[in-house]
N, C-alpha and C positions, 0 to 999 in steps of 0.2 A: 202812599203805597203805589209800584207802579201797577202796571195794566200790561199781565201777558198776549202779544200778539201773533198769532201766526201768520207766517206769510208762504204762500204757495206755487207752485214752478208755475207763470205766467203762460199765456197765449203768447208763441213768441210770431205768430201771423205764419202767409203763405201755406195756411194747412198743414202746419207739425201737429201732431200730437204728441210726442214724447220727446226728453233728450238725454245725453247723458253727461255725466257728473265727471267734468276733466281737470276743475283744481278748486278746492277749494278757496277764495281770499278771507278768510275773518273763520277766528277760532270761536271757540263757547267762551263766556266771559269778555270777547273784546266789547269797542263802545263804537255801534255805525254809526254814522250821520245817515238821514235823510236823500235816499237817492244814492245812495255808496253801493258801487258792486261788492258783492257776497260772493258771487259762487262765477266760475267759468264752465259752461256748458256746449256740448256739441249737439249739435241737432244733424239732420241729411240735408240742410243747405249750409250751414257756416258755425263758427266758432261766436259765441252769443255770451258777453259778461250783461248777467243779471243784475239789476239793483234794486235794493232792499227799500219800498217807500217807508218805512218805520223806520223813526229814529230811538237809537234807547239800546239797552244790555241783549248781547245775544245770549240766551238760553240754552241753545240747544240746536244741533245739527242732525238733520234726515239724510242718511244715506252718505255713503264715501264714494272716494273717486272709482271712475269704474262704470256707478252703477246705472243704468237705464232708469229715470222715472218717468211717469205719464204728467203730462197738462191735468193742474189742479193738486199733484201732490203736494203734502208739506215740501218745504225746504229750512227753513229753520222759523224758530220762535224769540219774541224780541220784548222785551224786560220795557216797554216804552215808560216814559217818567221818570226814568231811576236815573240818578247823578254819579257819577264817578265818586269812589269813593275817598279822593282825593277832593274835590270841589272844583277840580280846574278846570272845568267845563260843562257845558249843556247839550245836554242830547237832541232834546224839542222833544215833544210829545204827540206831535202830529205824526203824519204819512203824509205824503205829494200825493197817491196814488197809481204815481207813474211807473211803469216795468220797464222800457225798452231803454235801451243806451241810447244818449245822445238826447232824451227827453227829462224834464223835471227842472227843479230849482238850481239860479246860480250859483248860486254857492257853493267853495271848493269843500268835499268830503273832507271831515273832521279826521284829525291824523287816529291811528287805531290807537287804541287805550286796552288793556286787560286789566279787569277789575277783580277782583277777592271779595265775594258774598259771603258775608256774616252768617246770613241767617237766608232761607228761603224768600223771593222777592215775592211772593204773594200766595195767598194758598191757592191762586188758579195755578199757578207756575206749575205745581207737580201733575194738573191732570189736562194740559194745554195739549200733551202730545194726543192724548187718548179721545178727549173728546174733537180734536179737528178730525184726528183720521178717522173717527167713528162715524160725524159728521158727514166724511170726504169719500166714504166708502159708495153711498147710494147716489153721488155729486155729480154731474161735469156742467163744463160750462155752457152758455146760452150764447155765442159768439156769431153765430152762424147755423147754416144747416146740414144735415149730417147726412152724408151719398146723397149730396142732393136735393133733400127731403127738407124743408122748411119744419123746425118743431112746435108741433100745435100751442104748447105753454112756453115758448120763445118770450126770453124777458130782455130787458135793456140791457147793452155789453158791460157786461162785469158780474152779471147776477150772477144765481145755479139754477137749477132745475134739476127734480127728479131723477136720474139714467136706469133706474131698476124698479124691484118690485112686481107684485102679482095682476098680471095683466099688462105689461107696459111691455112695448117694444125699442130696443136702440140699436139703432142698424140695420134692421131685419131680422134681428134675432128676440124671439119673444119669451119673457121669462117662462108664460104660460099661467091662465089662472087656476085660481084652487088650490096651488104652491103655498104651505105654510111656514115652509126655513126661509121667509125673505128676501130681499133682493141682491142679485149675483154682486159680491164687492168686486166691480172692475168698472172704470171709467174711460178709459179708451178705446174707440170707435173700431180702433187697429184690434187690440186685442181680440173685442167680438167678434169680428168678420175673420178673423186667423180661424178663431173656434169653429165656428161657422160653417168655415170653408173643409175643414179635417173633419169633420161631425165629432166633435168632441163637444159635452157637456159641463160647461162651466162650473156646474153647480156639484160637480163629483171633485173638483178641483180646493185644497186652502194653499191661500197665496200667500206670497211670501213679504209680501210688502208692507205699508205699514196696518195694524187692525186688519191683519189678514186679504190687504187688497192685491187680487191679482195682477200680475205683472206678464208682460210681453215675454219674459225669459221663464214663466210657469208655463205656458201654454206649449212654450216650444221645447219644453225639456221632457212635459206629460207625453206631446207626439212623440218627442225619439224615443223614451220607454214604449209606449205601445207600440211602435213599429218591432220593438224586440219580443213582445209577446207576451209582456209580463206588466201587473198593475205600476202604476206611477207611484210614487212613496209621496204621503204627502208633507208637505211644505209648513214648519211651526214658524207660525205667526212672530216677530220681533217685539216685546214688550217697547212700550215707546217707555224712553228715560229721559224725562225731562236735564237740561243741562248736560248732556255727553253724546257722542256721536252715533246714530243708530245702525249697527251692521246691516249691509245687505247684500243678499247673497251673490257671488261671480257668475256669469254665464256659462259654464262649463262645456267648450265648443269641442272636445275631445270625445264625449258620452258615445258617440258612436264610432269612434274610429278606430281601423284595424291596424294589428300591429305592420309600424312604418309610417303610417298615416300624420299627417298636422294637419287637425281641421281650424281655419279661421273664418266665423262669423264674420257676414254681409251685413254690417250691419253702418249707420250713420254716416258720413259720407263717400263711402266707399258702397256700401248696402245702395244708395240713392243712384249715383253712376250706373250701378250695376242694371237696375231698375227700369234707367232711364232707357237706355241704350237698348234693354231686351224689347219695350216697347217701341223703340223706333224701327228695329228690324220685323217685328211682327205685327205693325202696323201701316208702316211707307214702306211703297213699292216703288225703291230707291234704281237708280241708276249711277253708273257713274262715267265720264269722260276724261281723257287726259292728255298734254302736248305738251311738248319740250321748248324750252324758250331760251333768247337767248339773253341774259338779265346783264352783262356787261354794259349797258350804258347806261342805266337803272343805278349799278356800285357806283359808276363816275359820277352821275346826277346825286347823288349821296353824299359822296365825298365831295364832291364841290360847293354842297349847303355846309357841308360838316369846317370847313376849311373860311367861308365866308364869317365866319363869327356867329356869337348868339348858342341858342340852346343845339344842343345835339340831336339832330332826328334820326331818327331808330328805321332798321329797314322794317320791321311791323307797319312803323306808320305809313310809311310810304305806300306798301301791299295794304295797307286800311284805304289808303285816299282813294288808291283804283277800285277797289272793292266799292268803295260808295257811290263812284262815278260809274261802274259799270249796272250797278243796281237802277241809275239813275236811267238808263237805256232799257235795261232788261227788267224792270219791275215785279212779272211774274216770278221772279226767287226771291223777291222779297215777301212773303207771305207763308200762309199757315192753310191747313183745310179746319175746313170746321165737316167732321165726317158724319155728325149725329145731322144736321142741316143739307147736309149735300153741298158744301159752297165754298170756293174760295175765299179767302179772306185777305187782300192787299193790304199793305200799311203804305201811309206818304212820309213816315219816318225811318229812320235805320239804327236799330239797336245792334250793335255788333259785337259778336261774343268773340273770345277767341282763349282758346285751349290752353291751358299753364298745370303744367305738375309739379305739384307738391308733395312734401312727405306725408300728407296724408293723403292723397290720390290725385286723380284727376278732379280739375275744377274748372269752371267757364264762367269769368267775369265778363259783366255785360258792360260795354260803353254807351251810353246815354248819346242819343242825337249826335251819331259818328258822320252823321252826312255834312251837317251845319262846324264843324271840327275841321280846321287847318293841321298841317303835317307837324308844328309846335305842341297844339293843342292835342292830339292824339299819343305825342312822343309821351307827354306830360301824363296822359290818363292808362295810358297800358304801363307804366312804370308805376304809380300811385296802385293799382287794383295787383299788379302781379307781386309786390311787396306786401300787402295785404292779406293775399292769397298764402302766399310762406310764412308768415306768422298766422294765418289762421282769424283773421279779424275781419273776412268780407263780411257785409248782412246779408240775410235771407233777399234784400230788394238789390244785389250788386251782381245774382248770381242767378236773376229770371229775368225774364220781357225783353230775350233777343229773339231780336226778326230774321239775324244771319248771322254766322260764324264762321273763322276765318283761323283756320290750325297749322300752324310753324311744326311739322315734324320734322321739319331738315336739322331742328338742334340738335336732336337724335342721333344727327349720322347717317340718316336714310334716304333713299331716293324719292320712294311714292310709296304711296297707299289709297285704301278705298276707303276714305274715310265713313263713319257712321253717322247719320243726321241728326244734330241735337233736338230733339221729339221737344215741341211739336214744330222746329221749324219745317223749311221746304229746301236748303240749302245748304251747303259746306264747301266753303274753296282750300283745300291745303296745297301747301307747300312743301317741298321736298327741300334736301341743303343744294347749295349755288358750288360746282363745285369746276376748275379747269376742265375742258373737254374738247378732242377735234370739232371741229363747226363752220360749215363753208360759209364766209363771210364773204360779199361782194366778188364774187365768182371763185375764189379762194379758199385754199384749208387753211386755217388758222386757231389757235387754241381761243376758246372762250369761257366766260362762267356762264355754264346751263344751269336751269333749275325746270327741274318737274313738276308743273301743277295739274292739280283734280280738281275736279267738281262732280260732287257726288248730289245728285236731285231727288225729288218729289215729283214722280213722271205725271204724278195726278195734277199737277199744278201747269205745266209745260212740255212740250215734245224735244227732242233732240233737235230740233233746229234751235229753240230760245238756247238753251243750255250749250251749245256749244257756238251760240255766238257771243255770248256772256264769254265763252273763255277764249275764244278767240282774241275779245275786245281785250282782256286780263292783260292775257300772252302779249298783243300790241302795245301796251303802254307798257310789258317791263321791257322789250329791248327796244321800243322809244319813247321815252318820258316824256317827248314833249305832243303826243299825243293827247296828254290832260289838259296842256292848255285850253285846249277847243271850248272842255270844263269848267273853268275858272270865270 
């Protein structure tokens, strides 16, 4: 007889707690392998396929596409032991234990199979749903510490630990003792501190999620009713049904909007952007500089690599290699403040981000040791990450740990801008388009390709002398490339 197993939305790192549910891969009834993505999710750093450590019959699906769920929720339950009802294969019985892509056993995922039960796969099967989320209600994980805060009953990565109950605090938020309706079902750090933050009481709150667990989109639907002045309706709980998909309910971003109005939720990677960006203007006390250049021998030095045979190098790269060389002089933009410290913080590496839009927003893939990277080696990694980025498959680790960034807005169309600093760096060089312009060359007018660059700083890191000798230097190597020589 098999052994119904649940398996629950992963820690997917970089401090997510939540993500949401963008396609399903594997129905109720097919047959996983061991490590096979299940489910495609978005989280506010990247597009994240899950896989299933359970091999065996899937039972039953939490949540449809759409929906928002918290780190720890079920995601589906998995029939381990049970054989196709056909013989033609083996599921295993085990788990790897592994979540993340790109971790776990060799072997290739078994092709999907949908099987046809007889008969109920065990009598746990019908109450697998009820008692995890029952279970999952008073859960979160033991991964780390929370705001901060080291938790005193902190167990080895993968346990649970407590989150509620009479007398216990998460977050900062205290259930309160002497309390005998038990502990708030919400397991998200997010959620609390939303609460928290509006003085809304959890506990006047039923969620909508599964055994009643509150959800990020309860909290925020209870705030837009009381901002209208009237109680919040509350939210019936989803009976969990083992084997079929469990409804949950849509975000309804319209609840307050007047007629004419489209409101859309800030929410997942565009919600993060949004986020990021309000904290860099409200925390760097940014500058910015700018000079016109004249990038004509910069195109020829392009086309004449381009023309010698071998791989094609991108003019990115090109504006990467001076970026690294001029870091290599100007240091102070290569760093961070540490503000709670009072300190600077240099790096001797160069992580370099650099801006690509996609249809689902703005994103900033990071290049890895772009200093130690030839003009080959760079064409090669901003092509790999910006394809990535358009299907939606960077990781949470492709899209942090830059020390500087480097924005092409000229495929826009546009001249200049003041760019915004990727928090927490201290720096941003963009780009304008290279476009014909009068430009006195050699005591001469004559048409050339100008391009616009900025650099936008962290005045706390450097004065207008470093920063505009960093773009000075820039400016110098695009209208003479062989200024990097010096470099090499």
């Amino acid at each position: 007889m098999a052994q119904v197993l649940e398996f629950k939305l992963p820690d997917l790192g970089e401090g997510l707690t939540e993500a949401e549910i963008v396609r399903w891969l594997v129905e109720v009834g097919d047959v996983v392998a061991i490590d096979q993505p299940v489910v495609e999710v978005e989280t506010a750093k990247a597009m994240v396929e899950v896989p299933c450590p359970y091999g065996g019959v899937v039972t039953a699906r939490f949540g449809e596409e759409g929906t928002e769920l918290p780190v720890g929720a079920p995601l589906i339950t998995v029939a381990v032991g049970e054989r196709p009802a056909s013989g033609d294969g083996d599921t295993g019985s085990g788990g790897s234990g592994n979540v993340l892509v790109g971790y776990g056993t060799s072997e290739a995922p078994a092709r999907r199979r949908r099987v046809r039960q007889e008969r109920p796969v065990s009598g746990a099967s019908a109450t697998a749903g009820q008692a995890g989320a029952a279970g999952h209600a008073g859960q979160t994980r033991a991964a780390g510490p929370l705001n901060g805060r080291a938790d005193a009953a902190a167990s080895p990565a993968g346990a649970q630990v407590r989150a509620g109950g009479p007398g216990t605090t998460v977050n900062g938020q205290a259930d309160g003792p002497g309390r005998d309706d038990g502990p708030v079902p919400v397991i998200s750090p997010l959620v609390r501190r939303l609460a928290r933050q509006n003085g809304l009481d959890l506990r006047e709150l039923t969620g909508s999620g599964p055994d009643g667990l509150i959800l990020r989109a309860d909290v925020e639907c209870a705030l837009r009713v009381a901002g209208q002045g009237v109680t919040a309706p509350s939210a019936q709980p989803h009976p969990q049904v083992p084997q079929a998909v469990v409804p949950q309910p849509a975000v309804v971003s319209s609840a307050t909007a007047a007629p004419g109005e489209i409101r859309t939720p800030l929410k997942g990677i565009r919600g993060a952007v949004a986020d990021k960006l309000a904290r860099s203007r409200r925390e760097i006390p940014d500058a910015t500089c700018w000079v016109d250049a004249d990038a004509t021998e910069l195109m020829r030095a392009r086309a004449a690599m381009n023309a010698a045979g071998g791989p094609k190098i991108s003019l990115l790269a090109l504006l990467a290699r001076i970026c690294t060389a001029a870091l290599a002089r100007f240091p102070e933009l290569n760093s961070t403040v540490d503000a709670e410290a009072r300190e600077v913080v240099r790096f001797d590496h160069v992580h370099l981000g650099f801006a690509a839009q996609t249809d689902r927003g703005l994103v900033v893939p990071v290049v890895r040791d772009a200093h130690a990277r030839d003009a080959e080696s760079l064409t090669a990694e901003f092509a790999r990450l910006t394809e990535a980025g358009r299907t939606g498959r960077l990781t949470p680790g492709e899209l942090t740990g830059g020390t500087f960034t480097l924005n092409n807005y000229g495929v826009f169309g546009v001249d200049g801008s003041t760019p915004i600093i990727n928090h927490p760096e201290a720096a941003m060089l963009g780009v304008g388009r290279i476009v014909p312009k009068p430009w006195v060359h050699e005591g001469e007018l004559a048409v050339r390709q100008v391009v616009q660059l900025s650099l936008t700083f962290d005045h706390r890191v450097c004065d207008g002398g470093v920063a505009g000798g960093f773009l000075r230097y820039v400016a110098d190597c695009v209208e003479q490339p062989a200024v990097l020589l010096r470099t090499l």
